[in-house]
Structures are given as structure tokens and as C-alpha cells.
N, C-alpha and C positions, 0 to 999 in steps of 0.2 A: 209061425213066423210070417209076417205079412209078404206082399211081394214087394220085388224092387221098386216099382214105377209106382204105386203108392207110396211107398218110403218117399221120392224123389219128390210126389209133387206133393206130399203133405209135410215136409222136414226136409226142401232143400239145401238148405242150410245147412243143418246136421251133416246129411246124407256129401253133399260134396266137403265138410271140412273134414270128415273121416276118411273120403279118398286122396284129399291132398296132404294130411297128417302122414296118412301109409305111404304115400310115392315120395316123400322128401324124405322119410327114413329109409326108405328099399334104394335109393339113388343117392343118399349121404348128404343130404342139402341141408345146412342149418341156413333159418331163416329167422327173423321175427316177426311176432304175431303180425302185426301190419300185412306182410309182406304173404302172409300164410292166408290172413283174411282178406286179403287183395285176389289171391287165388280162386276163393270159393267165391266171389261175389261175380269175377271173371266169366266162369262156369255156369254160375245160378245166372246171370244175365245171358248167357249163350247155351242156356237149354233150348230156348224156344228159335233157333236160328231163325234169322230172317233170311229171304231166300234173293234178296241182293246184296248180300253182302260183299260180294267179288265181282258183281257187275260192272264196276272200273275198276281198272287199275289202281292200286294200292299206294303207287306213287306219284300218281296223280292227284290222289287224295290227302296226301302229305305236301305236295309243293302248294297247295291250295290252304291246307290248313296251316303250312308254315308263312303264305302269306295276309293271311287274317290276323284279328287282333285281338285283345285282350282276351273274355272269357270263352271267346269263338276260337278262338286259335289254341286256350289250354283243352276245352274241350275235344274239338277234333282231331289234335294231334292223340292225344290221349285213346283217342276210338282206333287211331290208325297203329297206333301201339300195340291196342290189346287186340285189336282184328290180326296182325301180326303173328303175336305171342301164343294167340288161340292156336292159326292153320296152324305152324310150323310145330307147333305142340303136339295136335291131335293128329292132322293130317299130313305129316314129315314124308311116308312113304306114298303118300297119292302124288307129293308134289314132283318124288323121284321121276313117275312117269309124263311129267306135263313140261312145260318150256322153262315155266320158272320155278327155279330150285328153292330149298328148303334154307339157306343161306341169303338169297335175296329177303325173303319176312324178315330172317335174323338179323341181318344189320338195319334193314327200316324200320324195325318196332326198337331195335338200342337206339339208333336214330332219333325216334319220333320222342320216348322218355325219356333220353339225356334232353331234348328240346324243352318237352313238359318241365323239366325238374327247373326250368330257368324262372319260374315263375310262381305264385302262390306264397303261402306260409311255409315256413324255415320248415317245419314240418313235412309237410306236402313235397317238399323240393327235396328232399334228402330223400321220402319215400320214392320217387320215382327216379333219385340219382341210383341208388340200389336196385329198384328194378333195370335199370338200364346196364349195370353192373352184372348183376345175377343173368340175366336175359337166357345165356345158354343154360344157369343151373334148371330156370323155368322152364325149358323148354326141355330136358328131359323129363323134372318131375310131371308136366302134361302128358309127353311120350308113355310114361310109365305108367299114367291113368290110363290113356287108350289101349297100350295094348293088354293092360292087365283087367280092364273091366267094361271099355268099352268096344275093341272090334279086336278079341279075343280071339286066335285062330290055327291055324297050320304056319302060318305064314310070317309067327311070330319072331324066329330068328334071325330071316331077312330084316323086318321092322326092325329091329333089338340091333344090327348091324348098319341099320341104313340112320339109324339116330345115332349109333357111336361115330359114324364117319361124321356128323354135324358137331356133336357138340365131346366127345374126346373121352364120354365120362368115364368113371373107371368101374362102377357097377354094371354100365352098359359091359365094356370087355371082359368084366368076370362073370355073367352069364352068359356070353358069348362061348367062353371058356369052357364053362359048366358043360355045355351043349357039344363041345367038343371044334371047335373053331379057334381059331388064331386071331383076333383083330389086325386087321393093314391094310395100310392103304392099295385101294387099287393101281395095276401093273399102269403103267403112263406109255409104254413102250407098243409097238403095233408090230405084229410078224406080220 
């Protein structure tokens, strides 16, 4: 059997539409292929991260590309989308310990692709009304690539619990379960 990291850079394509295939059926997502081949292209283009990607702010980069225009403003909104959809996907529980939470991405990247969908072919607009739509079901099945194939760990219940407080899912709560836990929200109350 080859290894992974040849799999990845000889058949990325393959290789991430068989992890996004697996985590929209472990998490219950029906999607359409669009929406499936949106994913793995998502990925295959953020293999190679680039290392500014979060060197501004996120919303800064969105009031900027909402005041551009034509093919500058669908494209950069679109980047500010999936820049979005990526962190709060992959990285949900680093954002837990930073200032901004896993819920600021979530509503900027719905934000950014209810934006996108205003524009383009009937096509293209309805694909990005769904992503905008879907946003949290994506951002589990991401949750559910990372913790099941990419930062794999001890720690995975916490993840498993800190994505169900984001996005509600109910496969998140029933392996919650499994593991022997209760999903709820946390006490709001201070002794």
C-alpha cells in the first residue's frame, strides 16, 4: 500500500474526495456533487497553505472585498469565504483558545457567500446560496476530516464537544454519547 503523502500529492483529488465522501456520511450531510466537489477543491487548494493567510484580519478583508467591484469583489469575497469555512472547519478548537471564536469565521464566510451568490450565473449563485445555507453542515464535515485524519489525538472528545457547542450536529452528540458524555451547554451562572 503506498503511503499517504504520495497518495496526497500524486491523486489529490482522489485522496480528498474520499475524505469528504466519508465525513458527510459520518456527520449526515446530504449535499450535491457541486457542493461535494467544492469541498475537495477547497482542501486540494489549501494543502499548500500559505503562511499569510491570517495576517489581517478577516473582516477587514471582507469590507474591502464587499467594497470592490465586479470580478474583484466575487473573487475576494469568495477567498474570504472559504478562508473562513477552512479555519472554523479544521481549526474550531485552536480558535477556542485565541480571542476570536469559532462563530466569528461562521457568520463571515455565510456572510461573504450569501454576498458571492448575488452575483454570477443562475448557477454559480444558487451554488454559493447553499454553501451559505449549509455553512455549519460544512463546517462539521471539515471538523470531522480533522479530527478523524488530520490532528487525530487524546484530545479528540474535547474537539468532538467544542464543534457540537458551534454547529448543534447530532452525530457530533451521539459520539459524544458513545464516549460517555452528555452534550450541554455550558453553566452561564459564576459561584
Amino acid at each position: 500500500m503506498p503511503e499517504r503523502g504520495s497518495i496526497i500529492d500524486s491523486h489529490p483529488v482522489e485522496f480528498f474526495r474520499g475524505l469528504v465522501q466519508e465525513a458527510m456520511h459520518a456527520q449526515g450531510v446530504t449535499s450535491g456533487e457541486e457542493t461535494e466537489f467544492y469541498l475537495v477543491q477547497l482542501l486540494q487548494h489549501h494543502l499548500r497553505m500559505r503562511d499569510d493567510l491570517l495576517d489581517r484580519p478577516l473582516a477587514l478583508e471582507f469590507l474591502e472585498a464587499s467594497s470592490a467591484a465586479g470580478v474583484e469583489r466575487f473573487q475576494r469575497l469568495k477567498l474570504v469565504g472559504d478562508t473562513a469555512l477552512f479555519i472554523a472547519g479544521l481549526f474550531a478548537d485552536c480558535l477556542e483558545r485565541s480571542v476570536v471564536q469559532p462563530v466569528y469565521y461562521v457568520e463571515l464566510g455565510r456572510l461573504a457567500y450569501r454576498r458571492v451568490s448575488g452575483s454570477g450565473s443562475s448557477r454559480v449563485r444558487e451554488m454559493f446560496a447553499d454553501l451559505a445555507l449549509q455553512f455549519l453542515d460544512l463546517v462539521r464535515v471539515l471538523g470531522e476530516i480533522s479530527s478523524r485524519e488530520l490532528f487525530a489525538s487524546d484530545r479528540d472528545t474535547l474537539r468532538i464537544y467544542r464543534r457540537w457547542l458551534l454547529t448543534r450536529g447530532a452525530n457530533d452528540a451521539s459520539l459524544l454519547v458513545a464516549r460517555g458524555l452528555i452534550p450541554a451547554e455550558p453553566s452561564k451562572s459564576h459561584h
